[in-house]
C-alpha positions as CSV (number, residue, x, y, z in Angstrom):
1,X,0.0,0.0,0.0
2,X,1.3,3.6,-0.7
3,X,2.7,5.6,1.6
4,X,-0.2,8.2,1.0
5,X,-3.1,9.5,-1.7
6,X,-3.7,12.6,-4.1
7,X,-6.1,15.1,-3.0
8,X,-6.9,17.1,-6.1
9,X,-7.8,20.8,-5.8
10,X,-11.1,20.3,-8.0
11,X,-12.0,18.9,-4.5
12,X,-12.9,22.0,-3.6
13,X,-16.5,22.4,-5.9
14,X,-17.7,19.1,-4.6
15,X,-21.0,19.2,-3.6
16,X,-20.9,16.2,-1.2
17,X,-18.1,17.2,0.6
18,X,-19.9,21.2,0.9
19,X,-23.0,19.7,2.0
20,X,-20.7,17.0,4.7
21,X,-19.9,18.7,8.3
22,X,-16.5,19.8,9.1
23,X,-16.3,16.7,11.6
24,X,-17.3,14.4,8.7
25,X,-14.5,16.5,6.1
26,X,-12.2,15.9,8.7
27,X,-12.6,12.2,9.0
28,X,-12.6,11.7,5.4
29,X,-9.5,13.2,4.8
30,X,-7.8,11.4,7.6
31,X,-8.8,8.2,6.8
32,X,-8.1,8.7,3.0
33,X,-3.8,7.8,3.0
34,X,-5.0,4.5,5.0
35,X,-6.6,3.7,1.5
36,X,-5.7,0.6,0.1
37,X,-5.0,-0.1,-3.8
38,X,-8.7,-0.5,-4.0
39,X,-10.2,2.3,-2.7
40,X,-10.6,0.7,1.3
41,X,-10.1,0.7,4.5
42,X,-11.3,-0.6,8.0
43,X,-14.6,0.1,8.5
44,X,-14.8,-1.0,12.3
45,X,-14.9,2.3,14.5
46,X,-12.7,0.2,16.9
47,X,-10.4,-0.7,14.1
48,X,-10.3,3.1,12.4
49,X,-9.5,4.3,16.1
50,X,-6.6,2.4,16.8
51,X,-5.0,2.5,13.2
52,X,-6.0,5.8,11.8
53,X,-6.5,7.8,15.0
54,X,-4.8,6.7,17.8
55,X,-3.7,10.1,19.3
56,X,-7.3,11.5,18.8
57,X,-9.9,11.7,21.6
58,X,-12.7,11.0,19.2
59,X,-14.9,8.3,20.9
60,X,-15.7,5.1,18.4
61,X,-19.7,6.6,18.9
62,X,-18.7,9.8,16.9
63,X,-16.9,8.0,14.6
64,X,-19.6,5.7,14.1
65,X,-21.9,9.4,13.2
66,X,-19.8,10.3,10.9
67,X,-19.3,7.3,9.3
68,X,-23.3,7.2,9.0
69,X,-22.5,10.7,7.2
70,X,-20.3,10.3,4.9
71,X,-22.2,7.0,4.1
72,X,-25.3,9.1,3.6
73,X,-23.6,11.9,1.5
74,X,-22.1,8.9,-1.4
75,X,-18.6,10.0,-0.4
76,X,-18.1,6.4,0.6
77,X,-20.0,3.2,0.7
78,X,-19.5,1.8,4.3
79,X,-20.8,-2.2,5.6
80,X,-20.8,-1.8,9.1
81,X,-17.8,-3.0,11.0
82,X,-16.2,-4.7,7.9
83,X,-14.9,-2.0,5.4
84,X,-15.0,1.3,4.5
85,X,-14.8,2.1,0.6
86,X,-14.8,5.3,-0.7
87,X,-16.6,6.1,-3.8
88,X,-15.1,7.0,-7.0
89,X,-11.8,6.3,-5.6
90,X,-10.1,5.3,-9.3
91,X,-11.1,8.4,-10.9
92,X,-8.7,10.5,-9.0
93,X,-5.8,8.2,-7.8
94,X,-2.9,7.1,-10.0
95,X,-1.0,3.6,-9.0
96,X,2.2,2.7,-10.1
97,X,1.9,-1.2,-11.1
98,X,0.1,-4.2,-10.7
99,X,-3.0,-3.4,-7.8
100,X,-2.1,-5.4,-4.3
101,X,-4.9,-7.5,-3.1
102,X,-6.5,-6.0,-0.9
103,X,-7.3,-7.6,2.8
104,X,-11.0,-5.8,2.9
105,X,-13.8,-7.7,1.1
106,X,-15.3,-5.7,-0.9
107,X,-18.7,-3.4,-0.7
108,X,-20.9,-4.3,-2.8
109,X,-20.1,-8.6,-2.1
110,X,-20.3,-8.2,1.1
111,X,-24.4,-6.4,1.2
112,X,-25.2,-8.6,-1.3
113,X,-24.3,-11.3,1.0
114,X,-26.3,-9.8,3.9
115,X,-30.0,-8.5,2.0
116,X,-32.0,-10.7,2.5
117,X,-34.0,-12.0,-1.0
118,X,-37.3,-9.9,-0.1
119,X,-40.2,-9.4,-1.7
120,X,-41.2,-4.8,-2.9
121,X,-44.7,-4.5,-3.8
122,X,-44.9,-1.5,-5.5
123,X,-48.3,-0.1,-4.3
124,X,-49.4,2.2,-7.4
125,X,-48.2,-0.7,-9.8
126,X,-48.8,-4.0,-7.6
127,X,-45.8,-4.8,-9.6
128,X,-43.6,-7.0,-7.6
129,X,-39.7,-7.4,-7.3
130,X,-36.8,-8.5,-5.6
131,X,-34.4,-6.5,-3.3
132,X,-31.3,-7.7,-5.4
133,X,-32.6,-5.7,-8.6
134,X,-32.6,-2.8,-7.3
135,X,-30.1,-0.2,-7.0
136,X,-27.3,-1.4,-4.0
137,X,-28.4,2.1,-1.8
138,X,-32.0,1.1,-1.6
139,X,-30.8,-2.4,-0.2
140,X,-28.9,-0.7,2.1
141,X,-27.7,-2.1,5.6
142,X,-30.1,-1.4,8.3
143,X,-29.5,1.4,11.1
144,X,-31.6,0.1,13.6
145,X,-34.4,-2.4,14.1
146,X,-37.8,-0.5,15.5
147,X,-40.2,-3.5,17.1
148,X,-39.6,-5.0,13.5
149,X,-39.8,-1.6,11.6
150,X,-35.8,-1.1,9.6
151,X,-34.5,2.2,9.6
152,X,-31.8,2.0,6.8
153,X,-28.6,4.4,7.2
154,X,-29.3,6.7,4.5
155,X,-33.1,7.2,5.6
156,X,-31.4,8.0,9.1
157,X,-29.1,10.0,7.8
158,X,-32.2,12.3,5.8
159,X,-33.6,12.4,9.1
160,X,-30.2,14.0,10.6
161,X,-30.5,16.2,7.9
162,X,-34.1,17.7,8.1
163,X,-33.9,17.6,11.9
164,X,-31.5,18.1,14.9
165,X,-29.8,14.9,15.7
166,X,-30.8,15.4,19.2
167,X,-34.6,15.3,18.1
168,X,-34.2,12.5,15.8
169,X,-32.6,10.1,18.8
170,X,-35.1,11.0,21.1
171,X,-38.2,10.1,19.2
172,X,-36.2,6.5,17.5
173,X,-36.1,5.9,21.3
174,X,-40.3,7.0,21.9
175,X,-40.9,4.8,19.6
176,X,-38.9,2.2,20.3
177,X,-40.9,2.5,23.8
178,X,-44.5,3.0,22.0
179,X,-46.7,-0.3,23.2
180,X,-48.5,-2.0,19.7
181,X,-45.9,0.3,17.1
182,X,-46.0,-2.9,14.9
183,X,-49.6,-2.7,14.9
184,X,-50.1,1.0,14.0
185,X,-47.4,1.5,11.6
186,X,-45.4,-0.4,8.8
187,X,-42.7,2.3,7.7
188,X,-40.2,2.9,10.3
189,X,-38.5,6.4,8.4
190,X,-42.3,8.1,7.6
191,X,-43.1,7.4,11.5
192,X,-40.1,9.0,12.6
193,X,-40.6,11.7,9.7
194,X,-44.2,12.3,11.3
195,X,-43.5,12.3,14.5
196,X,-40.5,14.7,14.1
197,X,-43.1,17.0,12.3
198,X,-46.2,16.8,15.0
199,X,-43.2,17.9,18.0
200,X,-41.5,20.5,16.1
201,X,-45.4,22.2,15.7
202,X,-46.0,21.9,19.1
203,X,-42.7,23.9,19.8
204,X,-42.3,27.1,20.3
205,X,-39.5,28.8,17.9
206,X,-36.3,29.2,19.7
207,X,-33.9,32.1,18.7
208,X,-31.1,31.1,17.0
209,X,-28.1,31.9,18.6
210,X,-25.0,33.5,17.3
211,X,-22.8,31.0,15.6
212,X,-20.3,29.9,17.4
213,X,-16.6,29.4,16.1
214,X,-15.8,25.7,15.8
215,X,-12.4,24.2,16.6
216,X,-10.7,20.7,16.4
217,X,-12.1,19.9,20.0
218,X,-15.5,20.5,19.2
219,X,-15.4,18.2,16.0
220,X,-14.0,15.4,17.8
221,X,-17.0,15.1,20.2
């Protein structure tokens, strides 16, 4: 593996790095000279923490976050705990010789391994199809489990998005709490998505404080 990566300037118009947080730009850019010839790298917080950060105080929760960020935002495609690959990854590095093998499995093998062979009825069509046709993101690894409703990463990630993550926790937790969910609801992200909506109408707005200037410490919380 090389000793490091390129980094090219046109870097700087990307819109999925502009629309990324300064915590998440931050862990991209560390983790990208741990690249392999392939693109990868650990994707095991514990693992990325003790090879690619060991001197940081970032806890493996945060880097978990922004993992779940960067996953979101297509600037890398991340299986939880096995390997981080980051997306697009040929078009802007040069190698010298034959490719090494790399010791990560690879992305898309290893979801494809995990998705299990369901069954998407298309309610305006009543068409039906399998999970493996369609496109790798919308068979994407689960977040978390809700009394048998899946949150996916990138539908908690939208949720992150449109809302405070604060917000979003706490109701993932209400209803991880509400008796009969199952029996109520079918779709774990529109539950959140409503439930998000009927609390922030019930709030009073809140001025929005000055911003505040942001340094190293505060991105590694």
């Amino acid at each position: 593996m090389a000793r490091g990566r390129m980094l090219d300037r046109s870097i700087k118009m990307s819109k999925k790095i502009a629309k990324t947080s300064m915590a998440g730009q931050w862990l991209y850019f560390r983790m990208l000279p741990f690249t392999d010839d392939h693109g990868r790298t650990h994707g095991d917080p514990e693992d990325i923490k003790a090879e690619i950060l060991p001197k940081e105080a970032m806890s493996e929760k945060k880097i978990r976050t922004l993992l779940i960020e960067l996953h979101g935002n297509e600037l890398i495609l991340w299986a939880d705990d096995q390997v981080c690959e980051f997306v697009d990854w040929h078009d802007h590095q040069t190698l010298k010789g034959r490719p090494a093998n790399s010791k990560f499995p690879e992305y898309q093998a290893v979801t494809e391994k995990g998705v299990k062979r369901l069954v998407k009825v298309d309610k305006e069509t009543n068409e039906t199809g399998s999970l493996s046709s369609l496109p790798l993101s919308s068979a994407s690894k689960v977040y978390k489990d809700i009394q048998g409703l899946e949150l996916t990463i990138e539908e908690y990630q939208k949720l992150v998005t449109n809302h405070d993550k604060e917000s979003v926790d706490s109701v993932l937790m209400a209803m991880e709490n509400h008796k009969g969910l199952p029996k109520k609801y079918v779709d774990a992200y529109k539950t959140a998505s409503a439930w998000l909506k009927r609390r922030a109408s019930k709030s009073p707005d809140q001025p929005v404080d000055k911003l505040k200037q942001t340094t190293i410490e505060d991105l590694k919380r």
